[in-house]
N, C-alpha and C positions, 0 to 999 in steps of 0.2 A: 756523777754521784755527789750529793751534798755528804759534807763533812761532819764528823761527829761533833764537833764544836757549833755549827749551824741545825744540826736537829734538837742538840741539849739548850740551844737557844729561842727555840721554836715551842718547848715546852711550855708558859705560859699563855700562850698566842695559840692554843689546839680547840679547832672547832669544837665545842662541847653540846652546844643545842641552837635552835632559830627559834624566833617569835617573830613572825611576818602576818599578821593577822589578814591584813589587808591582800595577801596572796590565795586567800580561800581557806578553805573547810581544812582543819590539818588531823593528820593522822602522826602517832610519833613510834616508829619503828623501832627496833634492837638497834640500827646504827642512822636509818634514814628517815629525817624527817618529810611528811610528805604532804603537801597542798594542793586543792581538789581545785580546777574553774571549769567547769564545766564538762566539754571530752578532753579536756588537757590536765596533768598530774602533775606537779614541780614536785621533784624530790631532789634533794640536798644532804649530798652526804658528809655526817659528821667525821670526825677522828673517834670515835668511841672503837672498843676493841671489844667482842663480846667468846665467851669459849666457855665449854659446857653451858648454852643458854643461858650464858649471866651474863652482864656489861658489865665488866672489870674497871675500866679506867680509858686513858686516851692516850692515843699514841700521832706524835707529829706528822703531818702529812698524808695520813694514810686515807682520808677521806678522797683527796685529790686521786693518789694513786686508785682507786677502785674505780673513779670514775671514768678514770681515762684509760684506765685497763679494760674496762667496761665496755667502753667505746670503741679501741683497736677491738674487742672478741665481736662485737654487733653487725660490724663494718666486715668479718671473717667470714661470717656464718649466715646472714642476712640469703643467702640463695638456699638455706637448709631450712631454716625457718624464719619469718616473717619476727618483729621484734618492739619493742614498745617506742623507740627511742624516736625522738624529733629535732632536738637541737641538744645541743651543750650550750649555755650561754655565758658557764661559768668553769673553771676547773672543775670544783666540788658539786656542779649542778647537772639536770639530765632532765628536759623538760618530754616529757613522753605521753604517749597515748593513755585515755583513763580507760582502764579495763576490769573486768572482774575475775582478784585472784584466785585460780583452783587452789582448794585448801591441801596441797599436796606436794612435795618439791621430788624430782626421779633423781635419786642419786647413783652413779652408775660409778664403778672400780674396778679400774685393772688389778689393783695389788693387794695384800691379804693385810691389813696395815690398819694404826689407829689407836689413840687413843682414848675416846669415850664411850658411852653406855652402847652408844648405836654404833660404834665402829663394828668392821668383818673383824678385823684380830680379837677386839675384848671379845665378842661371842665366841669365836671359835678358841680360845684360852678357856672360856670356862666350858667347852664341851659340846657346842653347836654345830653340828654339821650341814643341818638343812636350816640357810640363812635365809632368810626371805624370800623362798620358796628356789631356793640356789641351791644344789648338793654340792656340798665342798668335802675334799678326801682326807683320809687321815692323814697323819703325817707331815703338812704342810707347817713352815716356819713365817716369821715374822717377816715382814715384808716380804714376802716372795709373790711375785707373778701370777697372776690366774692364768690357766692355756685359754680363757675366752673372759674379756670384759662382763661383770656382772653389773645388773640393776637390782639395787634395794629401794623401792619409797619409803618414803619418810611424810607422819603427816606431820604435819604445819602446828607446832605448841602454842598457845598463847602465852602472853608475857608471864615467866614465872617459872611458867612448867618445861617439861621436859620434850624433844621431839619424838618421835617412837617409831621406828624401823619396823618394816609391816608387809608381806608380802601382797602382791599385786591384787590378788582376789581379796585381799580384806578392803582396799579402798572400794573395790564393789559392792561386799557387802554391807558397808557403811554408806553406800550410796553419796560417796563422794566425790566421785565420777561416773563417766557412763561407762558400757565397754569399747564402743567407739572411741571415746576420748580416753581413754585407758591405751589401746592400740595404737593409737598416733604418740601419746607419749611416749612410751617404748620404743617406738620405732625412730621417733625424730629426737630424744636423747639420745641413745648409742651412735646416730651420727654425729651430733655434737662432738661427742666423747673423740668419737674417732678422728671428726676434723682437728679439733684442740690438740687429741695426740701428737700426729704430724706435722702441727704447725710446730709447736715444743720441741720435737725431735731435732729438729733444721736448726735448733738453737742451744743444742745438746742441754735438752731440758726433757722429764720426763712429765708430764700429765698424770700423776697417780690417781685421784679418784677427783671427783668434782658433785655440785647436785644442782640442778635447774628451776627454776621458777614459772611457771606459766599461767597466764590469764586470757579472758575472752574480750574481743575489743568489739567495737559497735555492730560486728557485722558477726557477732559470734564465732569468731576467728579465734585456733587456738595459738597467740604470739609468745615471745619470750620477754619475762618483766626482769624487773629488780637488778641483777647484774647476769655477768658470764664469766668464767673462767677467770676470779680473781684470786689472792692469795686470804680471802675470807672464804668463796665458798670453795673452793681449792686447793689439793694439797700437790706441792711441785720438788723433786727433787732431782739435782746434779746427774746429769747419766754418767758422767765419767768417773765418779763415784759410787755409785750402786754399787755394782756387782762385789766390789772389794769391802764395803761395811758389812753387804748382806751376809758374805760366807764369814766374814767377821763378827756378824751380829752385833755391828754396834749401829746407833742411830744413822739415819740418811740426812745427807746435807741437804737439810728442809729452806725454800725459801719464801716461807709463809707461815700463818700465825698458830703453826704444828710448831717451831719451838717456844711460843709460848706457853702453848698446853703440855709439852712439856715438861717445860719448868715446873707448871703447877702442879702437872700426875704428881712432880717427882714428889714433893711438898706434900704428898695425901690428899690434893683437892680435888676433887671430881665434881665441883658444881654445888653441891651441898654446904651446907653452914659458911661461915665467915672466910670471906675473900684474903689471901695471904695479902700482904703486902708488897706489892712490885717494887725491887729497886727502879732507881731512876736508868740504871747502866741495862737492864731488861728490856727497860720500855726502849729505851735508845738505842738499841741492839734489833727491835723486831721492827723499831721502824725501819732502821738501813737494808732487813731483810724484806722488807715491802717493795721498798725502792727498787732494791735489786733486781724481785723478783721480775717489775716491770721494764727496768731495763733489758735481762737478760731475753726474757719473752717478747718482746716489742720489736727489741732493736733499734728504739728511740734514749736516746737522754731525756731524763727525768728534769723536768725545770723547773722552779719553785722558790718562792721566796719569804726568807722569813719575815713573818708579821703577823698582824689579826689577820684572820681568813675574814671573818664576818662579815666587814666594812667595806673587805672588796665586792661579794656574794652581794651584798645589799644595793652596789653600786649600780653592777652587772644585771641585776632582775628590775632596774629601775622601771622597763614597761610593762613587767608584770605586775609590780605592787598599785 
């Protein structure tokens, strides 16, 4: 584990954006920026930290960590479904197949948890029982358990807006998929879900909820894009703590960018109007929980050096550019 003293040093040296013109067509994502050549995508992931749909700011090393957390969940799950990836050439990089992304992410939840508009707990706090076409019972507490993994989709916001939690027949009826392709997602997300579970278990790690990405690559194949099972699109908490917070009801030792959002519920910010201001001790807090998270999950030491990421990135894609 890098030291608090080496991530608080890492702070002006944090991936912020690319201008590689010369690497193709670019697209600029919530965290990744992404260059088209032809059937090939280079995307390059920054350090930006985004929660409720906004880019807050940037947190040390966490570009790296997703990509290479990215890479151990692709190299997991690769016999469940097929996957975008082609090379790493860089820590922060993932040169992958060019696909067309369904406008859709399946995000599937063991636990009744969460903190934003689309989380299962904010709905079910203000009185929702039949969650995106899920009947949930009364009675249920905060973080507790479902007796069966659910799936919510979610479609896909554009920059700005909000994502919007939608039960399965509305991506039909918006003709945003087919029902074939609707059925395969279903079906090859809840295995993800379930394989990620037991890999996490074996690391006395729990998998709370997660949501998936997918597009169609040249041969109309439906792969998996963008990431898997990171502490962005990912929530992971301690098993060996659970059970005693939950009848305690106090928060889970999150090891992902759920104590960020956090911080800011606590602050009144849900996304809307003016970003609080992140102490420096915040941001250098969620990065060591990033790290963690991949350490703890992996079983690899986290390696990394500080300095400009850019110059390496630049070095590294030298026969791409």
């Amino acid at each position: 584990m890098l030291s608090l003293a080496q991530l608080k040093s890492q702070l002006p040296c944090v991936l912020k954006n690319t201008d590689f013109p010369s690497l193709g067509e670019k697209y600029e994502g919530k965290i990744r920026d992404n260059y088209t050549q032809g059937d090939r995508r280079i995307l390059i992931v920054t350090d930006k930290v985004s929660a409720f749909d906004r880019v807050l700011g940037y947190i040390p090393f966490k570009g790296q960590v997703l990509n290479q957390m990215a890479r151990f969940w692709f190299d997991q799950t690769k016999n469940i479904c097929g996957n975008h990836a082609l090379s790493f050439p860089d820590p922060n990089v993932v040169v992958g197949k060019q696909c067309k992304a369904l406008p859709v992410e399946m995000v599937v939840r063991g636990y009744l948890t969460g903190t934003t508009s689309t989380s299962a707990w904010y709905n079910y706090s203000k009185g929702v029982r039949d969650f995106c076409d899920n009947k949930l019972p009364d009675g249920m507490k905060k973080d507790q358990k479902f007796v069966h993994p659910i799936i919510t989709p979610s479609t896909k916001a554009l920059h700005g807006n909000h994502d919007e939690s939608v039960a399965p027949q509305v991506l039909l009826d918006r003709k945003l998929v087919t029902k074939e392709q609707l059925d395969y997602l279903m079906k090859v997300a809840m295995e993800l879900y379930l394989k990620g579970v037991e890999i996490c278990a074996k690391q006395g790690i729990i998998l709370v909820d997660t949501k998936y990405e997918f597009g169609l690559d040249n041969n109309d194949e439906i792969i998996l894009i963008d990431e898997i099972h990171t502490p962005d699109s990912s929530r992971f908490w301690k098993s060996a703590t659970y059970q005693q917070n939950f009848e305690a009801g106090l928060n889970q030792d999150n090891i992902n960018k759920e104590y960020l959002r956090i911080w800011l519920a606590d602050r009144g910010y849900m996304g809307d109007g003016p970003v609080p201001n992140i102490p420096e001790e915040v941001i250098i807090e969620t990065a060591r929980r990033y790290i963690e998270a991949y350490q703890l999950i992996t079983g690899e030491n986290f390696v990394a050096e500080v300095g400009p990421v850019l110059e390496r990135i630049e070095e590294n894609l030298t026969k791409y550019l």
